[in-house]
C-alpha positions in Angstrom: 85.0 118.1 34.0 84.5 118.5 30.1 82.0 116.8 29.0 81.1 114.9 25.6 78.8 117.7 24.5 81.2 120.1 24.8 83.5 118.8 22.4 80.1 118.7 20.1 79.6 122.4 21.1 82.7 123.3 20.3 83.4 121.5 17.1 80.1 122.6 15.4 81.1 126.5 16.9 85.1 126.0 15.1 83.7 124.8 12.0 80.6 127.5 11.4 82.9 129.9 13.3 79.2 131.5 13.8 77.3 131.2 17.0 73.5 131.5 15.0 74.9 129.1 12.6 76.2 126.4 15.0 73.3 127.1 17.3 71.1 125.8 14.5 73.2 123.3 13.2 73.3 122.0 16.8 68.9 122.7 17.0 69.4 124.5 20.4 69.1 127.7 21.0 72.1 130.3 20.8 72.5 131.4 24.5 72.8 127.5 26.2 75.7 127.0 23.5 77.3 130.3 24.3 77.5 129.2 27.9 78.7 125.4 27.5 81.7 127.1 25.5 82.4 129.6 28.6 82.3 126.2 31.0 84.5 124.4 28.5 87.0 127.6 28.2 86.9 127.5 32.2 87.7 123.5 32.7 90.8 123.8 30.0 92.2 127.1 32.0 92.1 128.7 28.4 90.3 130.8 26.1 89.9 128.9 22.7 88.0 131.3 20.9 88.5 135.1 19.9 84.7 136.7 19.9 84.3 140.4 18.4 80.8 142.1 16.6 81.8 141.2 13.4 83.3 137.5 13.7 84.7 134.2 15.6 88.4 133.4 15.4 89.9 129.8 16.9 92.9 131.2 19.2 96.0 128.7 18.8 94.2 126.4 21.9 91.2 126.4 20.0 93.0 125.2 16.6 95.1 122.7 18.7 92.0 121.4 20.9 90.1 120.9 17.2 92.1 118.0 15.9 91.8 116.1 19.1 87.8 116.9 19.6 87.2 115.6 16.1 89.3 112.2 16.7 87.8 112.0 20.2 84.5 112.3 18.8 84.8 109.3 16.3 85.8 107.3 18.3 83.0 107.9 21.0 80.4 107.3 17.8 82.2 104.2 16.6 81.9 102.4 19.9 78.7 103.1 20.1 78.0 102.1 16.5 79.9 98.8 17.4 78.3 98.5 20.7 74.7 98.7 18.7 75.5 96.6 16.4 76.7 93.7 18.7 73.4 94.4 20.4 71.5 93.4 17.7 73.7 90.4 16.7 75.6 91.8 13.8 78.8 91.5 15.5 81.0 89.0 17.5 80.8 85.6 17.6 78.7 82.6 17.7 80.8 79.3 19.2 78.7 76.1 17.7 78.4 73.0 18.3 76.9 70.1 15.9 75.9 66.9 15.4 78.1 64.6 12.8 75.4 64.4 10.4 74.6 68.3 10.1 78.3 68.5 8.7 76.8 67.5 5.1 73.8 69.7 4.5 72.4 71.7 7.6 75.5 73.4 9.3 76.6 74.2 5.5 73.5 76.0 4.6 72.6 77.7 7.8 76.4 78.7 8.1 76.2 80.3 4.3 73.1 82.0 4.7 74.4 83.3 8.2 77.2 84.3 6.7 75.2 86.4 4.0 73.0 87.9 6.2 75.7 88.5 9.0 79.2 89.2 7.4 81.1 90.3 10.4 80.1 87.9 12.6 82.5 84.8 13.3 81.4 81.3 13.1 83.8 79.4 15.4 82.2 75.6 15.2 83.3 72.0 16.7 82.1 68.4 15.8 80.0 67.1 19.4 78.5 64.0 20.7 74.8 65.0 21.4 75.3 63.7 25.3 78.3 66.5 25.6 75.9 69.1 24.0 73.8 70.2 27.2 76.9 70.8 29.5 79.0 72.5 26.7 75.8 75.4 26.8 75.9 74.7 30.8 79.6 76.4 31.1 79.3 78.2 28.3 82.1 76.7 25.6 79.5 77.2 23.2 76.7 79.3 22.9 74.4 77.2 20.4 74.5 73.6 18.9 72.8 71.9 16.2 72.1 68.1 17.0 70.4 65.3 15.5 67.5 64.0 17.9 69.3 66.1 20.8 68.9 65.3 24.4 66.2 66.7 26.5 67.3 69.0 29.5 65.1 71.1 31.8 67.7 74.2 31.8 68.3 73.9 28.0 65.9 75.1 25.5 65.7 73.1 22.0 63.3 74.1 18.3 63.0 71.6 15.6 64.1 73.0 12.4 64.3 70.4 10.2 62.3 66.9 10.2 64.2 64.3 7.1 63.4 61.3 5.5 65.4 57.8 7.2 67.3 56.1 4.8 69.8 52.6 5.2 72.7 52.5 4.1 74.2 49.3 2.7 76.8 47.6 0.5 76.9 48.4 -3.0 76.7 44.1 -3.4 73.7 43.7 -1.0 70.8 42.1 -2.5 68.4 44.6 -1.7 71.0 47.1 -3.3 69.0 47.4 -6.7 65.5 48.2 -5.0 64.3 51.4 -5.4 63.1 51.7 -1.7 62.4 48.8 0.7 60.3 48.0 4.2 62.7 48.1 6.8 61.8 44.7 8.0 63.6 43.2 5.0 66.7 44.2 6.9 65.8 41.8 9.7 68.6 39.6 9.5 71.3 42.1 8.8 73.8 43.5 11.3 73.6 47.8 12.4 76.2 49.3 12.8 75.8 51.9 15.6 77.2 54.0 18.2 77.2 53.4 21.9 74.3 54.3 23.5 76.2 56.4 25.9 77.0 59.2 23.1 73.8 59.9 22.0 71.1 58.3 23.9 68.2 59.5 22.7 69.2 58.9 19.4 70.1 55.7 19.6 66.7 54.4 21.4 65.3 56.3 18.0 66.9 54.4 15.7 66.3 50.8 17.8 62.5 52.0 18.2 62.5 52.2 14.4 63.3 49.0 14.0 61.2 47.7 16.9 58.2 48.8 15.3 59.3 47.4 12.0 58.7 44.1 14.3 62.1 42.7 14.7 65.0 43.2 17.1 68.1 44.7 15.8 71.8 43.2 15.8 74.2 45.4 16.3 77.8 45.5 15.0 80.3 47.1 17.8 82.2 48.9 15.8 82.4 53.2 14.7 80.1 54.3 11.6 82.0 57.7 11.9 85.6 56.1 11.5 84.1 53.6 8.8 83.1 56.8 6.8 86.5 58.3 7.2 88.3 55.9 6.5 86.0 54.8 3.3 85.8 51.2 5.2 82.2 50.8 5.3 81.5 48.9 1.9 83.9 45.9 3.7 81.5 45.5 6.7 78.3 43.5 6.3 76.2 46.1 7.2 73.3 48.2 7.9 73.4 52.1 9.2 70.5 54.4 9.5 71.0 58.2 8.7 69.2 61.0 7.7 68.7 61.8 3.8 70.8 64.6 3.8 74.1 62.6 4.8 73.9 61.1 1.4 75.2 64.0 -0.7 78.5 62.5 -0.3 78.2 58.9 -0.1 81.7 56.4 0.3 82.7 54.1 -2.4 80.9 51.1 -2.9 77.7 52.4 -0.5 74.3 52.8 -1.8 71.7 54.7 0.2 67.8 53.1 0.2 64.9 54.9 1.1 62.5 53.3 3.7 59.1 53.2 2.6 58.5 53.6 6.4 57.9 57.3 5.0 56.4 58.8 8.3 59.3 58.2 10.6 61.5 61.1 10.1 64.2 62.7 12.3 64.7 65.3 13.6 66.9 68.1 13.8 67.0 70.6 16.2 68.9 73.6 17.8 69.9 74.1 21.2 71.0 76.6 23.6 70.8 77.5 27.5 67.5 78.7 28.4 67.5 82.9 29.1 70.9 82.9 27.8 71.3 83.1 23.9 73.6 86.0 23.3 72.2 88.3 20.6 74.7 87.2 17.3 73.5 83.4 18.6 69.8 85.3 18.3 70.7 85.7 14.9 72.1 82.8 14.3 68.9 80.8 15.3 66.2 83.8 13.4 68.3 82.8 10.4 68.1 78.9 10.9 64.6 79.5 11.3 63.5 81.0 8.2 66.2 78.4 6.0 64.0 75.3 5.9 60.6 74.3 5.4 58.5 73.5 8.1 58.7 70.4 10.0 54.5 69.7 9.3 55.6 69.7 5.3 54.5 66.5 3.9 57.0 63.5 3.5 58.4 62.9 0.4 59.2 59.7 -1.0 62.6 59.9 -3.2 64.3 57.1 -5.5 67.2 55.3 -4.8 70.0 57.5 -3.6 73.7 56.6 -5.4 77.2 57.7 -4.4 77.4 61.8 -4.8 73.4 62.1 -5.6 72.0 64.9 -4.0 69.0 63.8 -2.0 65.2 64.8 -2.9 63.5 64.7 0.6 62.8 68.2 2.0 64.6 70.8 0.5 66.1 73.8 1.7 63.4 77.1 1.3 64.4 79.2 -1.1 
């Protein structure tokens, strides 16, 4: 059967056209090559080369074999070039899944840098409910997720990569609207506007925990926050909605954004995958992630009042 290294024999022998010379090129020596090029003239039935004391001559098999060796040869070391490369995570693709709120800062800025660092890997992302995420990575209709305060599974693993600031979102013609910050508890006797429960759990019982120990009980509006965002109907409910800072780059009309002065609740951000199972470009993904933002022990920040298209001033992306 011929064999890969023959072609690589005989290729290096047609183009030196010198058995010393290709023997070198080759770093073997002389008499192993002379023998892999009798075997290779035995499997094809032919002889491809004309040997005399003075020189080497490709016969016509030998011209017509060289074409096809060369091509063969190529392609051999651009599948493994390909295969390599997927190995390490520069190739393929990464199927993603993220929370609603990583839409406006996070998934932008991991996605860019990704894309920097990994140009022909494919990004191929959808919107999730965090209570979705853990079974999505279970069947494997994504291989990574980015959620807000994600839910806890034994089979899925989950890193923090990014700890932000809470801040409430109100009416433009609130009275608290003006303030440059405020104790949550002054919010006591507005509505929040939240999801179901069912969604996102975990993040839900945050945000009533929040105001729990702020020492009141929330009311909640039934009602979609996401919809209400976009549809730019939020400004004609009466009320409250707790995000993270980094949702207020692109605030609706008639919405103002307050920071808490509840400074050390923050939330948190995390990504997720299925435990022993991260394929390598989804290895990459998460290394970049990883090195994008600060550290979740750096110190709070306290930021002024956050208006309609201001870019927040909590943690910032490392540079």
């Amino acid at each position: 059967m011929v064999e890969l290294r023959h072609l690589r024999y005989f290729v290096a022998l047609a183009e030196e056209l010198n058995f010393t010379r290709a023997a070198e090129r080759l770093h073997m020596a002389q008499p192993p090559l002379s023998v892999a090029i009798r075997q290779l003239e035995r499997e094809l039935g032919t002889e491809l080369l004309v040997r005399s004391t003075r020189e080497v001559k490709l016969t016509d098999a030998g011209r017509a074999l060289l074409d096809g060796a060369r091509h063969t040869l190529s392609e051999f070391d651009r599948a493994i070039t390909s295969t390599r490369r997927a190995a390490a995570g520069e190739f393929g693709s990464v199927r993603l899944a993220f929370s609603w709120s990583a839409r406006f800062d996070t998934l932008p800025a991991i996605g860019q840098a990704f894309r920097d660092r990994h140009p022909d890997v494919e990004l191929l992302t959808e919107e999730m409910w965090n209570a979705r995420m853990a079974h999505a990575l279970r069947s494997g209709a994504i291989d990574i997720a980015i959620s807000l305060c994600p839910e806890i599974a034994n089979d899925v693993s989950h890193e923090p990569i990014r700890h932000e600031n809470i801040v409430a979102l109100v009416a433009a013609s609130h009275p608290l609207a003006s303030e440059p910050a405020i104790n949550l508890a002054e919010l006591a006797t507005d509505a929040f506007l939240l999801f179901p429960r069912d969604l996102a759990p975990r993040l839900h019982d945050t945000l009533i925990s929040l105001c729990r120990r702020a020492g009141f009980e929330p009311t909640i509006h039934s009602g979609s926050f996401h919809t209400g965002w976009d549809l730019r109907t939020l400004a004609q409910a009466p009320t409250v909605v707790l995000i993270p800072e980094s949702v207020t780059r692109d605030l609706p009309e008639g919405i103002i954004a307050l920071p808490l002065n509840e400074t050390s609740e923050r939330l948190e951000t995390s990504l997720l995958w299925r435990t022993g199972d991260l394929p390598p470009a989804g290895t990459a993904f998460r290394d970049v992630a990883r090195r994008l933002f600060n550290p979740p022990s750096q110190p709070p920040v306290i930021s002024p009042r956050l208006n309609r298209g201001q870019r927040p001033t909590g943690p910032q992306r490392a540079r």
